[in-house]
Phi, psi and omega in degrees: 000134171289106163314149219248129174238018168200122195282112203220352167196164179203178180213151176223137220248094188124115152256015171268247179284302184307284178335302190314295184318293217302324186297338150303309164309300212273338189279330168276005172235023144092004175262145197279116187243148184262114149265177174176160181204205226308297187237150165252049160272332178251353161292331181294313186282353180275308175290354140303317160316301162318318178288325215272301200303294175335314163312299202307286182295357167286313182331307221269332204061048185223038155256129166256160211330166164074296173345321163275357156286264142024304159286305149319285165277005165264341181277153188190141163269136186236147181292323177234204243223296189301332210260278166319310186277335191273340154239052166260141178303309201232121161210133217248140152317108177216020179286171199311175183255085172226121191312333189259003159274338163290301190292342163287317167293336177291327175325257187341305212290321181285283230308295211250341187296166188294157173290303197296341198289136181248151193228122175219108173296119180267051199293223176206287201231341166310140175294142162280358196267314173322317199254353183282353169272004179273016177252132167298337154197126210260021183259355172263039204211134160174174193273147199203048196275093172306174164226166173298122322293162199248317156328277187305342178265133191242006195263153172218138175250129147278122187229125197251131138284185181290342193243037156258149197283186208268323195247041154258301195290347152288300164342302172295338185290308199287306181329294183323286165335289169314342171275010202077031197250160145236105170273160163246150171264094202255149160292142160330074192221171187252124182107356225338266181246327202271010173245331161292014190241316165289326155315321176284316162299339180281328180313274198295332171328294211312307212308303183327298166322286169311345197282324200086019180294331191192163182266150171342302152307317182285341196299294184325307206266324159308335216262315195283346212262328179235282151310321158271017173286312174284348169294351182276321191247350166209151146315162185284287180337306169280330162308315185291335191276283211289337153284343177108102177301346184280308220277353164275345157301317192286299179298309167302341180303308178318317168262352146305322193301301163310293201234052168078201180287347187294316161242052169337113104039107168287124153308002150306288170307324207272306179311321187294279195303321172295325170292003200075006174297033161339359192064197224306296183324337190250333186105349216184131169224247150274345145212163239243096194239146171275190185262341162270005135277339146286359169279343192280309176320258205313322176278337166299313141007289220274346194274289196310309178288326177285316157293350163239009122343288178291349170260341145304290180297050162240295173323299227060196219246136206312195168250017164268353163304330199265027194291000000 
């Protein structure tokens, strides 16, 4: 089969806060997208929202100049699902996450789209390979997962099951990019990384909270004021290189000790800190630096934490601070 290797119109099947956002992101980047949902009295009513709100946000500036113009001629309510799909490059999936409503919109969606035409579910946690027998040919179907809010968020996971093809997820790689996105390209897994990764935090917040270690609120404010304060700018892998792999050896020994395999010593870290791989102090952690790029590091770090410092005190403070 000939592959599409460059996404050149799209159509997007939920048309509501997700569905909408992503359809917005592709629409500010000049590709002509088909919505469409349930009926289309609510694809209508939903691209009225989107113009409006797209307005909203320029105004605010947190839209750039034009964009809503822009939107507004890229964007078309289509009557139906079928409708939408069929001579489109792209087509990206956003309906609620219930399987048999997804496999049915997958159903609809294979029946009428072009063969070559690629379908990327913006599921959050379903295996994509689980959804992949509603196609006739699953080698243009993989995962394509925005996040809340999706204008504004800029990382996306591309998730290939086994039988998508090499030059579908490029196509999508270039595609992610060309809207202004940064995708990663993740294996097939269920929650696949920001969500086993946010789920397992949101698990110990709860855990803490019921424990009575801290209230709901610290948990909140610790969380935004000190590690997550360096996640806008960095991985958990360059934070751990840049505090010192022993001293993260040493501290996980401390909460293995409390509290069991749950927080066991990763063999990963321990093969590192015995070779002597210590992060930026050593030349070399979980990733590998010359000594004028940890110097570049660290001073990008130290700009990058202070400014946003100052765009907090610009902000003030969320409105959950006054809980």
């Amino acid at each position: 089969m000939n592959h599409i290797s460059e996404i050149k119109t799209a159509a997007v099947v939920g048309s509501g806060y997700m569905g909408g956002g992503i359809a917005q992101v592709m629409a500010m980047a000049g590709i002509p997208v088909n919505l469409a949902d349930a009926s289309p009295e609510l694809t209508v009513t939903n691209l009225e929202r989107l113009n409006k709100e797209a307005a909203e946000f320029e105004a605010e500036g947190l839209f750039p100049a034009g964009s809503a113009d822009r939107i507004r001629e890229n964007l078309s309510a289509a009557e139906s699902i079928e409708d939408a799909v069929r001579s489109v490059d792209y087509i990206a999936e956003a309906v609620p996450e219930v399987p048999a409503i997804k496999q049915d919109v997958h159903s609809r969606i294979d029946a009428a789209k072009r063969p070559e035409a690629i379908v990327g579910s913006n599921t959050s946690t379903i295996q994509i390979e689980s959804m992949a027998p509603a196609f006739a040919d699953a080698s243009t179907f993989l995962g394509v997962h925005f996040s809340n809010p999706s204008p504004f968020i800029p990382g996306v996971e591309i998730i290939a099951h086994p039988g998508t093809d090499e030059n579908v997820i490029a196509t999508v790689e270039n595609f992610v990019s060309a809207v202004g996105k940064v995708g990663a390209r993740i294996k097939d897994n269920a929650g696949f990384v920001l969500n086993r990764l946010q789920y397992v935090l949101l698990k110990e917040s709860i855990e803490i909270v019921e424990e009575g270690i801290a209230t709901a609120e610290d948990v909140d404010k610790i969380v935004s004021t000190t590690f997550g304060f360096r996640t806008p700018f960095f991985g958990p892998f360059v934070i751990a290189d840049m505090a010192g792999l022993d001293v993260y050896k040493f501290c996980f020994a401390q909460l293995e000790e409390h509290f069991g395999d749950k927080m066991k010593t990763p063999k990963m870290l321990t093969d590192l800190v015995d070779a002597g791989k210590l992060g930026t102090k050593s030349g070399g952690g979980f990733t590998d630096l010359t000594a004028e790029q940890t110097a570049e590091l660290i001073a990008y770090r130290n700009k990058a934490y202070a400014r946003l410092s100052q765009l907090i005190a610009e902000l003030g403070p969320p409105p959950t601070a006054a809980r």
